[in-house]
C-alpha positions in Angstrom: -9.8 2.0 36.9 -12.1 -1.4 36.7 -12.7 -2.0 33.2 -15.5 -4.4 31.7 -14.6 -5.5 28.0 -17.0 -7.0 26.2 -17.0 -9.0 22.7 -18.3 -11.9 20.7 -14.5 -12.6 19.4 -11.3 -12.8 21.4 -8.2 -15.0 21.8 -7.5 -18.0 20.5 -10.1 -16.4 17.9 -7.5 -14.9 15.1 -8.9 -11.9 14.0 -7.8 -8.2 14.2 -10.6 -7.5 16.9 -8.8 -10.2 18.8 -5.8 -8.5 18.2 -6.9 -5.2 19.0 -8.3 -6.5 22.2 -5.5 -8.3 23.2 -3.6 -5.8 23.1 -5.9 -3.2 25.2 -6.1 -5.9 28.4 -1.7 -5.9 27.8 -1.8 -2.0 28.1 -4.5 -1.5 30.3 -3.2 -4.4 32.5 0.2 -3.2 33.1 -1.2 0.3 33.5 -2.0 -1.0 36.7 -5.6 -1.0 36.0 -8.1 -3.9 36.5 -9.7 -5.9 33.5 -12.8 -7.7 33.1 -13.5 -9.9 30.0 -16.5 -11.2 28.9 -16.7 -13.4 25.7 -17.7 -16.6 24.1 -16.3 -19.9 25.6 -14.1 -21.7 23.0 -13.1 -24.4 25.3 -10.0 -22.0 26.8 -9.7 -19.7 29.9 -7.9 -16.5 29.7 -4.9 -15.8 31.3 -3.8 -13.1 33.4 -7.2 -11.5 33.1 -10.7 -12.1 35.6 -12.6 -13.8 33.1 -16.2 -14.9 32.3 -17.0 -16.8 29.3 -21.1 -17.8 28.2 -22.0 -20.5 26.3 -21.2 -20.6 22.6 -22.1 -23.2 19.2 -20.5 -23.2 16.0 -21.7 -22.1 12.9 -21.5 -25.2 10.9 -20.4 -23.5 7.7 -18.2 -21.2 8.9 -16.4 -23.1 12.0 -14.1 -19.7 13.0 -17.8 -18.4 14.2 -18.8 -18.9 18.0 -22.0 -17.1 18.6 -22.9 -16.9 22.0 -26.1 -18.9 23.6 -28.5 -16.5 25.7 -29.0 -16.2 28.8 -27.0 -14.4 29.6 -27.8 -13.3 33.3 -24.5 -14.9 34.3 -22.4 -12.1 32.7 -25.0 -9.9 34.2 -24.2 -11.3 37.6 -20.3 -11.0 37.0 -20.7 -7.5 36.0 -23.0 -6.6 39.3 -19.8 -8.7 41.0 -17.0 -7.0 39.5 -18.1 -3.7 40.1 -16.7 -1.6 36.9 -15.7 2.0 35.9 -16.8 1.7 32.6 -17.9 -1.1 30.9 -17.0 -1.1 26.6 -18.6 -3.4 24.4 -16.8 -4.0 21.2 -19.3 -6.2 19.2 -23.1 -5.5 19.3 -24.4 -9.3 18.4 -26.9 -11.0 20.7 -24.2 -10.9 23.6 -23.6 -7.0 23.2 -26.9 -6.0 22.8 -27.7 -8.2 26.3 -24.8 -6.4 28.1 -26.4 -2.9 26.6 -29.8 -3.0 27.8 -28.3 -4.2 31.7 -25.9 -1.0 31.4 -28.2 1.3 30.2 -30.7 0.1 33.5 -28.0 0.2 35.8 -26.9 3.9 34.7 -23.5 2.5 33.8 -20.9 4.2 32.0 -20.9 2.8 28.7 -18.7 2.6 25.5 -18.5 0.6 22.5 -16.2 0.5 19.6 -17.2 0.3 15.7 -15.3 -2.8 14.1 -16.6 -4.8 11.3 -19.1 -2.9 8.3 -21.8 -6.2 8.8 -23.8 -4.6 6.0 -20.9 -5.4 3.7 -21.0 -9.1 4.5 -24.5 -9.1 4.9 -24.3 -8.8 0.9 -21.6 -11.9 0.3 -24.2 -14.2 2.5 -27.1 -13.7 0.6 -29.3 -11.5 2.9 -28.6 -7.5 1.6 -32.3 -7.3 2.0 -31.4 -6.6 5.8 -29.1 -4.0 4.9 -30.9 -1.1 5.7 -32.1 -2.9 9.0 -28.6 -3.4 10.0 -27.9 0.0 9.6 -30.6 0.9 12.0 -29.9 -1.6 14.2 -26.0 -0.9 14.4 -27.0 3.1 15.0 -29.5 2.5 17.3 -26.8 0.6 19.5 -23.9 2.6 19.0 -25.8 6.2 19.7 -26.8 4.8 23.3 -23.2 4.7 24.2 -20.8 7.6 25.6 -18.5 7.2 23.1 -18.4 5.4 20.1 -14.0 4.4 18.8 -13.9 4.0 15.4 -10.5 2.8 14.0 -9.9 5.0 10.7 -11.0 8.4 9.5 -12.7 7.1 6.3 -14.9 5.1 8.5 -16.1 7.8 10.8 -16.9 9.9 7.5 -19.2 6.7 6.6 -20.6 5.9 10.0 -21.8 10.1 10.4 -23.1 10.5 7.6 -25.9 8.0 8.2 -26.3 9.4 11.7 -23.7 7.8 14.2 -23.2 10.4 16.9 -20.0 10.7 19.4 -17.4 8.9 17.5 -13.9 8.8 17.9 -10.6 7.9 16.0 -9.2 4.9 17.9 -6.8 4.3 15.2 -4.7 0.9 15.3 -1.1 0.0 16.1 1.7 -2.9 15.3 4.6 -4.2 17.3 7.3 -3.3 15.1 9.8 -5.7 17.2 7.8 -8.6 16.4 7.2 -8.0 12.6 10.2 -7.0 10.9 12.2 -7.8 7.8 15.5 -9.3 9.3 13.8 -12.3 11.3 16.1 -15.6 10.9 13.1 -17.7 10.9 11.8 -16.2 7.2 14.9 -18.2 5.7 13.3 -21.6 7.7 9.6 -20.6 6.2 11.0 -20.8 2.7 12.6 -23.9 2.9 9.6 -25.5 4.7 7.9 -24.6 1.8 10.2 -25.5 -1.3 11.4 -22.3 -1.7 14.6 -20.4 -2.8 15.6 -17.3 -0.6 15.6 -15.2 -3.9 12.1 -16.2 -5.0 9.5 -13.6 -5.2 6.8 -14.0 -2.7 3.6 -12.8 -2.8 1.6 -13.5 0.9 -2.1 -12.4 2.0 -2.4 -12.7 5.3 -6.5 -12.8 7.0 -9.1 -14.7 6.9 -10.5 -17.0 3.5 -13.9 -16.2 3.2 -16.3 -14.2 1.1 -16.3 -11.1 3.0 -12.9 -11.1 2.6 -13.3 -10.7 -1.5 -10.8 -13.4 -1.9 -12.1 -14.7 -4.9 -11.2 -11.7 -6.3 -8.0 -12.1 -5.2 -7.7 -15.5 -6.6 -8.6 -14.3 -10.2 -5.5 -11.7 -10.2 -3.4 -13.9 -8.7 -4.1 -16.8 -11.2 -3.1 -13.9 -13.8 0.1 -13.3 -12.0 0.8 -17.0 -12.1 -0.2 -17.5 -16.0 2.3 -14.3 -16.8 5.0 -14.8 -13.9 4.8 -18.4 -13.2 8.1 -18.4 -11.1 6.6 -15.8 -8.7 5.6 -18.4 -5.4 2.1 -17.3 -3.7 0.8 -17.7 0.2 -2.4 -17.6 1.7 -1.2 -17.3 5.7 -5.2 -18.1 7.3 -8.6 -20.1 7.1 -11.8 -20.5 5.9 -14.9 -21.0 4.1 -13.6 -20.3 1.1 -10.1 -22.1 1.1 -11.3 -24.8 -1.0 -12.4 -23.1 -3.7 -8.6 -20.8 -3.8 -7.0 -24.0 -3.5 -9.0 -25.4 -6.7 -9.0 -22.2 -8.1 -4.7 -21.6 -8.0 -3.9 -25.0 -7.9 -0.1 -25.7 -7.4 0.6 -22.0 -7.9 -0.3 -21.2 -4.6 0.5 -22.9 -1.0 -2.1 -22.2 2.3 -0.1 -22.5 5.5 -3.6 -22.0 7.7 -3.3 -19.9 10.8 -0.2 -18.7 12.2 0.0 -17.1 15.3 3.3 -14.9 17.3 6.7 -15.5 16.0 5.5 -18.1 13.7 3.0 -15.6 11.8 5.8 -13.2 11.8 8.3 -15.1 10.0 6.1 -15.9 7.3 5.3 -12.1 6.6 9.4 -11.5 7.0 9.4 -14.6 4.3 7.4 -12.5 1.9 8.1 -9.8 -0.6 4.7 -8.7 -1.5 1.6 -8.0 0.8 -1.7 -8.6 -1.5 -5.0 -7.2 0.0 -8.5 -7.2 -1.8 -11.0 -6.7 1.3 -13.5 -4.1 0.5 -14.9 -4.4 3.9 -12.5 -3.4 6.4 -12.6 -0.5 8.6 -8.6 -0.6 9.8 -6.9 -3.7 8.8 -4.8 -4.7 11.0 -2.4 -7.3 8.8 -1.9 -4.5 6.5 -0.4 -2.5 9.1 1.5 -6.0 10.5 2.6 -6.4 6.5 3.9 -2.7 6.5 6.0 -3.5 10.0 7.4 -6.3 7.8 9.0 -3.8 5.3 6.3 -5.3 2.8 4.9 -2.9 0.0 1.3 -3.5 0.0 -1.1 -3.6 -3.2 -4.4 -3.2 -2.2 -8.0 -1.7 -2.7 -8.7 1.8 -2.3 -11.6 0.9 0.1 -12.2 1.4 4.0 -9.7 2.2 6.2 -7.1 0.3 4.1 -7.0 3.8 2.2 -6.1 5.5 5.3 -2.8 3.5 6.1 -1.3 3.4 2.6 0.2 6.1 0.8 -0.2 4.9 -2.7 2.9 5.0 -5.2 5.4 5.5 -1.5 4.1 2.5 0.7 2.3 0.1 -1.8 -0.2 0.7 -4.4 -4.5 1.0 -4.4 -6.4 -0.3 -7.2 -9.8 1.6 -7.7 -12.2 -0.9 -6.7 -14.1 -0.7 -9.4 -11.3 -2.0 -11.3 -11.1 -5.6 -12.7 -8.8 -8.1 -10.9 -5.9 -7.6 -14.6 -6.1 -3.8 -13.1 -4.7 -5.4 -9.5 -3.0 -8.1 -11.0 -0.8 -5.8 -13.3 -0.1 -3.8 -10.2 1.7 -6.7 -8.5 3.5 -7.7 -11.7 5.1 -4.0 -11.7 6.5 -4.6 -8.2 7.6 -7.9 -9.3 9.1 -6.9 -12.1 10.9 -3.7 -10.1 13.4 -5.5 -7.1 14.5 -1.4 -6.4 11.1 0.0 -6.6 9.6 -3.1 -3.9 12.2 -2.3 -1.7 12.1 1.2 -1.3 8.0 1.3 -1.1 9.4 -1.2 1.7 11.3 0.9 3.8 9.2 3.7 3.5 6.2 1.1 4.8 8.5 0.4 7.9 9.0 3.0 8.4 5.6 4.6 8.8 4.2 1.6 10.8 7.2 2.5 13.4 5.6 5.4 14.1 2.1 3.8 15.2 3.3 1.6 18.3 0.2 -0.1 20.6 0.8 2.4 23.6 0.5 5.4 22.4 -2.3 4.5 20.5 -4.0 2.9 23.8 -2.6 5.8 26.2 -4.8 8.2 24.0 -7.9 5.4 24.5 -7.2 5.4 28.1 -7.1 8.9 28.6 -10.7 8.9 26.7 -11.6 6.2 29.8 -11.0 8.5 32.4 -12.8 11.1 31.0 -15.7 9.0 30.6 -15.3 7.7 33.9 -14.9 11.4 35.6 -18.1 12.4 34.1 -20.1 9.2 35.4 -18.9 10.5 38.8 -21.3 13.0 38.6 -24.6 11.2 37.9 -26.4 8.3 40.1 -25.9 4.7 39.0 -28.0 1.8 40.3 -25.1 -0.9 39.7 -24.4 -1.5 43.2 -28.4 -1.3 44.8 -29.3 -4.8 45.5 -31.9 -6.0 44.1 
């Protein structure tokens, strides 16, 4: 198969629709199938892949933001060039929405896949007026695809019941070889950061930013420190908000920025505790990464977070109604428990062993071919020149 991906956010972009991504061109590659990217130009080619980047500024206050610069006839052009299958678009900013209206004219076949709840943030940037134009916006441009892969079950309840048609689970996966518990370099992490191997370690791994409800976070966390003040606290990522945590938890906390591959995997291995307090996620990708790790994750019950842990076996949800002492009490309990941490640890490994990238992107492929096999049967206009 020829495969056009599109999306506002890939590689060296670290984010779990990068991730995900990433990890679809690996599978679909060595599947022996042919992949075309299209994405924002952050000063880097791709590798490996046939590529076409568009133009791209940066948000000034939120610098991990590229947002891509119309026209964009050139990705129409490479599109009309390479000739694809099926053509999935994974974000549905300005770039997406171009790409949509040139399928749909062309009579492609078309998917898209449902990753990031924008209403949610719309509310932690000051415009939740838009929300319900969002929503219509967002349904309008899913519903004119074939197929709409959405990555958790909680999600897909959500997205159908304010009138998303054709979706489908696309759940997530995690190389369990690459996060695990016995990696050497977690024992190097802790001593880069002043730390004894039998300290109790309490890491968040994602994005600083307000859509990430890390201030939240931060308040619990500052509780932890004021009861537990021994227990040593990491922020793994960047952001917006990283100044504020940083004035917030003071010396109780370090922020090692981004960490990518074996690096970002030591520091999970160099962790006890996986603390989560996004509301807005519809997977979550480090949770999943954390699990791998033999971590036992406290988290809110919100999104598709609720779908990967098993509360009281692999971690623990706080309601998230409840008030940061509710979440902060929760870590102290696996702090306080060394034989209670480490079973809800093992019993995290091993569920995340059982949810490996290939399976999960056979199943996606398979949904491909279907697609594909029922395009063969209707006219398309892709290849008339014009």
């Amino acid at each position: 198969m020829r495969i056009t991906i599109v999306t506002e956010t890939y590689f060296p972009q670290v984010n779990g629709v990068s991730r995900t991504l990433g990890e679809l061109v690996r599978f679909m590659t060595e599947s022996g199938d042919q992949v075309q990217l299209i994405y924002p130009n952050y000063g880097e080619t791709g590798v490996g892949e046939q590529v076409h980047t568009v133009r791209s500024i940066v948000v000034p206050f939120y610098k991990e933001l590229h947002l891509p610069l119309p026209p964009f006839g050139s990705a129409h052009r490479a599109i009309h060039t390479f000739r694809p299958d099926v053509v999935h678009i994974a974000t549905e900013a300005t770039l997406g929405w171009s790409i949509l209206r040139f399928a749909l004219r062309r009579r492609l076949a078309i998917v898209s896949s449902f990753h990031t709840n924008f209403d949610q943030y719309s509310d932690h940037y000051q415009v939740g007026w838009a929300r319900g134009v969002i929503w219509r916006y967002m349904r309008w441009f899913h519903n004119q695809t074939r197929e709409t892969y959405v990555p958790s079950a909680t999600t897909i309840r959500a997205l159908e019941s304010l009138g998303f048609e054709r979706t489908v689970l696309w759940k997530r996966g995690v190389d369990s070889t690459l996060f695990r518990p016995d990696r050497a370099g977690r024992l190097d992490v802790r001593r880069e950061l002043g730390w004894a191997p039998e300290d109790v370690v309490i890491t968040y791994v994602s994005r600083i930013a307000p859509e990430k409800n890390v201030e939240y976070l931060a308040d619990a966390l500052a509780i932890v420190a004021a009861r537990r003040p021994e227990v040593r606290i990491l922020f793994v990522g960047d952001g917006p908000t990283r100044p504020i945590l940083e004035k917030r938890l003071g010396p109780a906390a370090r922020f090692a920025g981004y960490r990518k591959g074996e690096d970002l995997a030591d520091h999970y291995a160099a962790s006890n505790i996986f603390a989560f307090s996004s509301l807005s996620e519809t997977f979550g990708n480090v949770v999943l990464e954390a699990m791998a790790t033999g971590l036992p994750v406290v988290a809110l019950r919100a999104g598709g977070v609720g779908d990967i842990v098993q509360s009281g076996t692999t971690g623990m949800l706080v309601e998230p109604s409840e008030p940061p002492a509710h979440f902060a009490s929760a870590l102290i309990s696996l702090v306080e428990d060394p034989a209670r941490r480490r079973g809800m640890g093992e019993a995290a490994r091993s569920f995340a062993l059982s949810q490996s990238w290939d399976a999960i992107m056979g199943s996606l492929r398979h949904r491909y071919q279907a697609v594909v096999e029922e395009q063969a049967g209707r006219p398309s206009e892709l290849w008339v020149s014009r």
